[in-house]
C-alpha positions in Angstrom: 14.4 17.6 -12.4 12.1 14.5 -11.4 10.9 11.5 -13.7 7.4 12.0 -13.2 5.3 14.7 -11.5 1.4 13.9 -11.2 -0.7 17.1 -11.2 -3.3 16.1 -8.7 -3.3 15.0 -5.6 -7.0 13.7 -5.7 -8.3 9.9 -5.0 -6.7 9.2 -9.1 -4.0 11.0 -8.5 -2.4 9.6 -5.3 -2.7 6.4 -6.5 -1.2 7.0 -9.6 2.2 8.3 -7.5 1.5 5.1 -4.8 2.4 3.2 -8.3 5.1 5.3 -9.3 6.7 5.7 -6.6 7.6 1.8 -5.9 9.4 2.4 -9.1 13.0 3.8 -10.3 11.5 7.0 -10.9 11.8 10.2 -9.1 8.1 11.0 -8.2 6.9 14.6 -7.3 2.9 15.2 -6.6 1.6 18.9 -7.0 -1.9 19.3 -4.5 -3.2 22.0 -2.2 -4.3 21.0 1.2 -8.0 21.0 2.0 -8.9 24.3 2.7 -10.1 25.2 6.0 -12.4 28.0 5.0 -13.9 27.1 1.6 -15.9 30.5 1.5 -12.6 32.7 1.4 -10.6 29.7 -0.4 -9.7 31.9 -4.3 -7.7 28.4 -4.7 -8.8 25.3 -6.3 -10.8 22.1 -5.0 -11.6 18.4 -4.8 -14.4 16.4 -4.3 -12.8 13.7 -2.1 -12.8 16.6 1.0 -15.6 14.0 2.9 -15.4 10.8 4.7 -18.2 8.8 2.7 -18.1 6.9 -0.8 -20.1 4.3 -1.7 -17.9 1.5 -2.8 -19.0 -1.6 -4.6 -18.2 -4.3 -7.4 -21.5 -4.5 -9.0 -22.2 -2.3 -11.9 -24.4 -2.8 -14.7 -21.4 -1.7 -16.5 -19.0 -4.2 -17.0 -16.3 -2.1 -17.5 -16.6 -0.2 -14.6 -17.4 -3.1 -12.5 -13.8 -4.7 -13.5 -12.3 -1.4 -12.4 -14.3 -1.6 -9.0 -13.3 -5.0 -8.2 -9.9 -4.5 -9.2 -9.7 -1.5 -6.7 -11.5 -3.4 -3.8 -8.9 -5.8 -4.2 -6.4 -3.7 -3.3 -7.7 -2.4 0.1 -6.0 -4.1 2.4 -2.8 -4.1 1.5 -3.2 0.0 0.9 -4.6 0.0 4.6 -1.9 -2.1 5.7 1.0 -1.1 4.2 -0.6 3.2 5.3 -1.7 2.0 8.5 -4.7 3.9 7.8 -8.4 2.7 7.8 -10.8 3.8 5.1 -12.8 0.8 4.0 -16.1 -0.1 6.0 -17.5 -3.4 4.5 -21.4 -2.6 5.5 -22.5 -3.9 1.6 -24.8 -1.7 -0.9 -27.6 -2.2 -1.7 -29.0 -1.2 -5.4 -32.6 -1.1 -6.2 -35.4 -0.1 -8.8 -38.9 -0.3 -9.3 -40.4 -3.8 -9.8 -41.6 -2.5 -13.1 -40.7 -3.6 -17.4 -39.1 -0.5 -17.6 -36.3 -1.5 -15.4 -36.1 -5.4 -16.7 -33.0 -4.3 -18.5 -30.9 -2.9 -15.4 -31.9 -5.9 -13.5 -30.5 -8.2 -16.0 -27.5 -6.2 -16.8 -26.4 -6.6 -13.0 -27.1 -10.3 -12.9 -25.5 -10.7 -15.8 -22.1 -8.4 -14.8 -22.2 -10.8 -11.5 -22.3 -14.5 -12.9 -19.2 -12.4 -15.3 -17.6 -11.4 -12.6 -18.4 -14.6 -10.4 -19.3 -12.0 -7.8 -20.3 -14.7 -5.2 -21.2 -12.4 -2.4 -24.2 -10.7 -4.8 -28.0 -11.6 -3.7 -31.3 -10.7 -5.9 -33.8 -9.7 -3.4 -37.7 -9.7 -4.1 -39.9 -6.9 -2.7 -41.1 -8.7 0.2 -37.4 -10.0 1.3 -36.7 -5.7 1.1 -39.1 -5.3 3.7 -38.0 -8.3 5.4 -33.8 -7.6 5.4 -34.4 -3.5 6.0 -37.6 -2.9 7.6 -36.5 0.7 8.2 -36.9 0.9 4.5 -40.0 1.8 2.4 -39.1 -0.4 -0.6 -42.5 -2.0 -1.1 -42.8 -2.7 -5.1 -39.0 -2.7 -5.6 -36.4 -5.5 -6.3 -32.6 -5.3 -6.7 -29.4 -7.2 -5.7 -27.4 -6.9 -2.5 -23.6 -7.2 -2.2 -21.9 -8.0 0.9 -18.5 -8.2 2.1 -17.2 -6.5 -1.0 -19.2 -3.1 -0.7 -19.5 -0.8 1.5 -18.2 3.3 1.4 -14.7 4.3 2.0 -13.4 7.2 3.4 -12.2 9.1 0.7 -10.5 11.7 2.6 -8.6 8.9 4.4 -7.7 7.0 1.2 -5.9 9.9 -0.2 -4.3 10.3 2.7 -3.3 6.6 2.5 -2.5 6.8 -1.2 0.3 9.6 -0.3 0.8 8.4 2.9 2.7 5.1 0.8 3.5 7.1 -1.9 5.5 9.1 0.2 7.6 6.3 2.1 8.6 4.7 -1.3 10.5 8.2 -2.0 8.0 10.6 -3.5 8.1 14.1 -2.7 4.8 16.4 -2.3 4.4 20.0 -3.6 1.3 21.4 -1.3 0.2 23.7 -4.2 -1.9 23.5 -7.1 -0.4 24.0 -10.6 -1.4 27.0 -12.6 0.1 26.3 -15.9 2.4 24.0 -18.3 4.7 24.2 -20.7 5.8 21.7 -22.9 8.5 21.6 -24.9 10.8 18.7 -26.8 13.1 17.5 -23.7 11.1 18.3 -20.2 7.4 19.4 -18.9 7.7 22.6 -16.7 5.1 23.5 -14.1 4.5 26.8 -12.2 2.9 26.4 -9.0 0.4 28.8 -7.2 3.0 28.8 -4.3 5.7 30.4 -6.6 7.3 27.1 -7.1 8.5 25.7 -10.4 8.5 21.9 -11.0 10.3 20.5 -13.8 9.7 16.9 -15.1 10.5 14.3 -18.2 6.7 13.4 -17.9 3.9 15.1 -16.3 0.7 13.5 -15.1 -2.3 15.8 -15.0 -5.3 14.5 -12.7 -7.1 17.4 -11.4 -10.7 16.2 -11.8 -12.8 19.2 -12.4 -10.0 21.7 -12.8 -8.0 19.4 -15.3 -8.5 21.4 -18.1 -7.1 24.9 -16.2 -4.1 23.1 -16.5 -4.1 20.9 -19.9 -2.7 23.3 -22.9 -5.5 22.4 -24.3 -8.8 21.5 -23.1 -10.2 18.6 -23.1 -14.2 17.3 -24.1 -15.7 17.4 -20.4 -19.2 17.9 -18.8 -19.2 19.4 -15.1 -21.9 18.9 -13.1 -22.4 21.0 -10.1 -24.2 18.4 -7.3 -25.7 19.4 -3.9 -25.0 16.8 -1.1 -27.9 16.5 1.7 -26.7 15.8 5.7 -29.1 14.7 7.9 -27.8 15.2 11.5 -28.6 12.4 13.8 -28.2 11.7 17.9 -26.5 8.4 19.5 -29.6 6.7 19.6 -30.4 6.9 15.7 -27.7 6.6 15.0 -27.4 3.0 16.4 -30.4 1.7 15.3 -29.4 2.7 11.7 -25.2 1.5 11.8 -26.2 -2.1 10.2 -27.9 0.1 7.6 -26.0 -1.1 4.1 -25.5 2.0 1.3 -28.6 2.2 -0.9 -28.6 3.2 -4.3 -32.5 3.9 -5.9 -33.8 4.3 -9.3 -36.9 6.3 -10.1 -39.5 5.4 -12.3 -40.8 8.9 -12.9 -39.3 11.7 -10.1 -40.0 14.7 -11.2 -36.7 16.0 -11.0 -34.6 13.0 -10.4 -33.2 9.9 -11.6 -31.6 8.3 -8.7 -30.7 8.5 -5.5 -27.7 7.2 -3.2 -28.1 6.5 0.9 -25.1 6.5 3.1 -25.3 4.8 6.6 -24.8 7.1 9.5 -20.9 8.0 9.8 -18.8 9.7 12.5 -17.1 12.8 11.5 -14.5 14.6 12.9 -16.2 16.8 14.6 -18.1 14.1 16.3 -21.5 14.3 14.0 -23.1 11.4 13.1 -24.4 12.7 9.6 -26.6 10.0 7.0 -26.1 11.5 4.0 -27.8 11.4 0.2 -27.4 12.8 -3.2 -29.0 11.9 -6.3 -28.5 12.3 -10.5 -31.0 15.4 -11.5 -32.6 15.2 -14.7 -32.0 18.7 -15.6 -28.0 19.0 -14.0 -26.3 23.0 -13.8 -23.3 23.1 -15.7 -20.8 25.8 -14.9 -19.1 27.5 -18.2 -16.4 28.7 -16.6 -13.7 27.5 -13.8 -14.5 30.6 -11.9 -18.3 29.4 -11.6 -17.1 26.3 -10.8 -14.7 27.7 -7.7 -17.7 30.3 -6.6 -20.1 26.9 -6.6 -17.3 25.2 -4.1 -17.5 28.3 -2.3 -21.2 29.2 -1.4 -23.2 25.9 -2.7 -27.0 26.8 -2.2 -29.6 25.1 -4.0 -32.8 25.1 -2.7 -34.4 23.7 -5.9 -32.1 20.2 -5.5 -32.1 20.3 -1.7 -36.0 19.6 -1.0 -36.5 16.9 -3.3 -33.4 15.4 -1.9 -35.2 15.7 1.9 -38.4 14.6 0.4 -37.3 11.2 -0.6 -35.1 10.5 2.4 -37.8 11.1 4.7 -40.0 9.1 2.0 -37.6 6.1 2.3 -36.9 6.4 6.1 -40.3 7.2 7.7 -39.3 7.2 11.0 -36.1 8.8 10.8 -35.5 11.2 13.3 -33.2 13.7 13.0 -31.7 16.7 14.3 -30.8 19.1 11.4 -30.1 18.9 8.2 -27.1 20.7 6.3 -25.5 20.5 2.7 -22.7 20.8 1.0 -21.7 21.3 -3.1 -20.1 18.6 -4.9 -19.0 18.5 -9.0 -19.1 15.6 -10.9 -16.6 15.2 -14.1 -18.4 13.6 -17.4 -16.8 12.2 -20.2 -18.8 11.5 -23.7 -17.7 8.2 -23.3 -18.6 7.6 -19.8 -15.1 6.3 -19.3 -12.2 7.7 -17.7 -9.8 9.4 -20.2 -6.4 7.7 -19.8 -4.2 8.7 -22.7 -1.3 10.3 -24.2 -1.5 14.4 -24.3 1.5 14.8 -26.1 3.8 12.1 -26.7 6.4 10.5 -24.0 5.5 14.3 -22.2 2.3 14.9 -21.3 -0.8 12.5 -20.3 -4.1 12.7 -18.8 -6.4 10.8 -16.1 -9.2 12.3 -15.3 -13.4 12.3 -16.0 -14.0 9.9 -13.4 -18.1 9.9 -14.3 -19.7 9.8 -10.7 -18.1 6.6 -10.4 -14.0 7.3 -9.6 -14.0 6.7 -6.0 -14.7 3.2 -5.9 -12.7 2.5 -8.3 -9.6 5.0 -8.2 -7.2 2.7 -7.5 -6.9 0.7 -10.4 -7.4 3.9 -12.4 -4.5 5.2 -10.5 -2.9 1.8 -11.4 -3.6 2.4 -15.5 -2.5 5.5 -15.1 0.6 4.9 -13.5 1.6 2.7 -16.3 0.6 4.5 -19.0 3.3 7.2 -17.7 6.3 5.0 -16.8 5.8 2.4 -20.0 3.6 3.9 -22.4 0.5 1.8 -21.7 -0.4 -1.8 -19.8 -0.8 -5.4 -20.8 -4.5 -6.4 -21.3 -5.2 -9.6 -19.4 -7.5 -12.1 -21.6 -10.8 -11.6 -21.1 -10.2 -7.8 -19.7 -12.3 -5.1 -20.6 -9.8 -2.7 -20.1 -8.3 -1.9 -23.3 -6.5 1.4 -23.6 -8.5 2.3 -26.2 -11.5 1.8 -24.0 -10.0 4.9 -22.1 -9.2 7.3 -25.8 -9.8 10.9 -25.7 -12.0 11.8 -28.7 -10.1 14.1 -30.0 -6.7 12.2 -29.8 -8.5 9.0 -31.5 -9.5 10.7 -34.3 -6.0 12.0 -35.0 -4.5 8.8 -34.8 -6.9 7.6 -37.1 -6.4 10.1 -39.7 
């Protein structure tokens, strides 16, 4: 019997066992490995399987710009205390059309930063675009630079940080995925696709797209099936790209997208040097069921998505030369809220962290952090001024019955 077991052993997840684990409680944390062959994998999956995130404190949300900085400010201690690296500080980058349309984002960010007193934020005009990031066609934009605090993270090698600590401080993994619960008045019992049974006083579910294959019952999410774009690139372009900082770029009027995000050439382990970008559709595919959503992990071909996504890169980087390009599917987890759902399932049993809104890897471990508490104490102290209230983080559904 353990205190706690945390279903998920995802970027929220680990960090929510880092937390409580360097407490009393006896910590179990249920997770398949990465798969080695995702075309025959009949198992579930994560989105974290990659080595780039963009990471960042500026947000035109406020909310989630507290949750960002509050991660970031957690880094080195979970690099030295794992002895892992995962944070690369190369800054972002986020821009938009020098247009009215887009007055409102650009004063949302300046004002999140003098809230924040984000000190290491720049506004940059069009010309000093051109001047900072000549390799960039951003004639006619503005937007605001951070430094220092942004950058992408590894977000393979933070979960493997995450657990890494997690497991020092006494917490025991379970290398399986959880199939189903059962709740009942004393204990939470868990059956694992490896045959094993888990039984806990409280029970953690975090499983990001696949959360509600576990939940008793399901939960208000939208899944967004994504395709990722690789462009493969040799030594040399690689080089003359590395001081490249993430890029994040809104559209005035793509056809088929709103956005865009740019990742600096990165190292993978199998010695690639891959720039990669992905981008908000207007029109996004939403699976109805979780076995579309494990055949999308599985095969991942989207031509219709994939071309655009080449068109702009090569738009935005003229001269890039590269070798090949290659993709790879991705989900994203929506709440109606936009916020992370951190609340109470069933009470003192059964509780939820998950919908992490395109924006859960930067800021993971201070979700981890709320969710942590949440389990062990039944919710967290607000600090004044904070926006993060629990009921910022409410399930609909549970609200509304606490209301009536």
């Amino acid at each position: 019997m353990y205190d706690v077991l945390v279903i998920g052993n995802g970027l929220i997840g680990s960090a929510a066992a880092k937390y409580l684990s360097g407490t009393d409680l006896k910590v179990a944390i249920a997770g398949p490995l990465e798969p080695t062959d995702w075309a025959s994998h009949s198992g579930v999956f994560a989105s974290h399987y990659d080595e780039g995130r963009i990471t960042r404190m500026l947000d035109p949300d406020p909310l989630w710009a507290e949750l960002g900085r509050r991660a970031i400010h957690a880094y080195l201690e979970i690099e030295r205390e794992s002895g892992l690296q995962f944070f690369h500080p190369g800054g972002c980058l986020k821009v938009a059309p020098d247009t009215p349309q887009f007055a409102e984002l650009h004063a949302s960010l300046e004002a999140v930063r003098d809230r924040l007193n984000l000190t290491t934020c720049e506004p940059l005009r069009s010309a000093e675009l051109q001047e900072r990031f000549p390799y960039f066609a951003l004639s006619g934009h503005t937007g605001m630079l951070e430094s220092g605090t942004a950058g992408h993270i590894s977000p393979r090698a933070l979960v493997q940080a995450q657990t890494r600590i997690a497991q020092k401080r006494g917490a025991t993994l379970v290398p399986s995925h959880v199939e189903r619960l059962e709740v009942n008045s004393e204990s939470v019992t868990a059956w694992c696709a490896s045959g094993a049974q888990i039984q806990a006083e409280r029970v953690l579910v975090s499983s990001g797209a696949f959360t509600n294959g576990v939940l008793p019952t399901p939960l208000d999410f939208e899944l967004q099936l994504r395709i990722v774009l690789f462009a493969e690139l040799d030594e040399a372009e690689a080089t003359r790209l590395q001081d490249m900082p993430d890029l994040i770029l809104e559209f005035a009027d793509h056809p088929t997208l709103r956005d865009v995000y740019v990742l600096p050439p990165i190292r993978y382990p199998d010695g690639t040097n891959l720039l990669k970008i992905g981008g908000e559709p207007l029109s996004p595919r939403v699976p109805s069921t979780q076995d579309e959503l494990k055949a999308w992990f599985r095969t991942g071909e989207c031509p219709d998505e994939v071309e655009p996504l080449k068109d702009t890169l090569l738009a935005l980087i003229p001269d890039l030369r590269t070798t090949t390009f290659h993709t790879k599917p991705c989900v994203l987890t929506y709440t109606p809220t936009n916020r992370p759902y951190l609340d109470t399932v069933v009470p003192k049993r059964l509780f939820v962290a998950a919908g992490g809104c395109g924006l859960s890897a930067k800021s993971s471990d201070a979700i981890g952090n709320l969710a942590a508490q949440l389990t062990h104490r039944g919710g967290w102290e607000v600090p004044e001024g904070s926006l993060l209230r629990p009921e910022a983080f409410r399930i609909p559904q549970v609200s509304e019955t606490r209301a009536a």
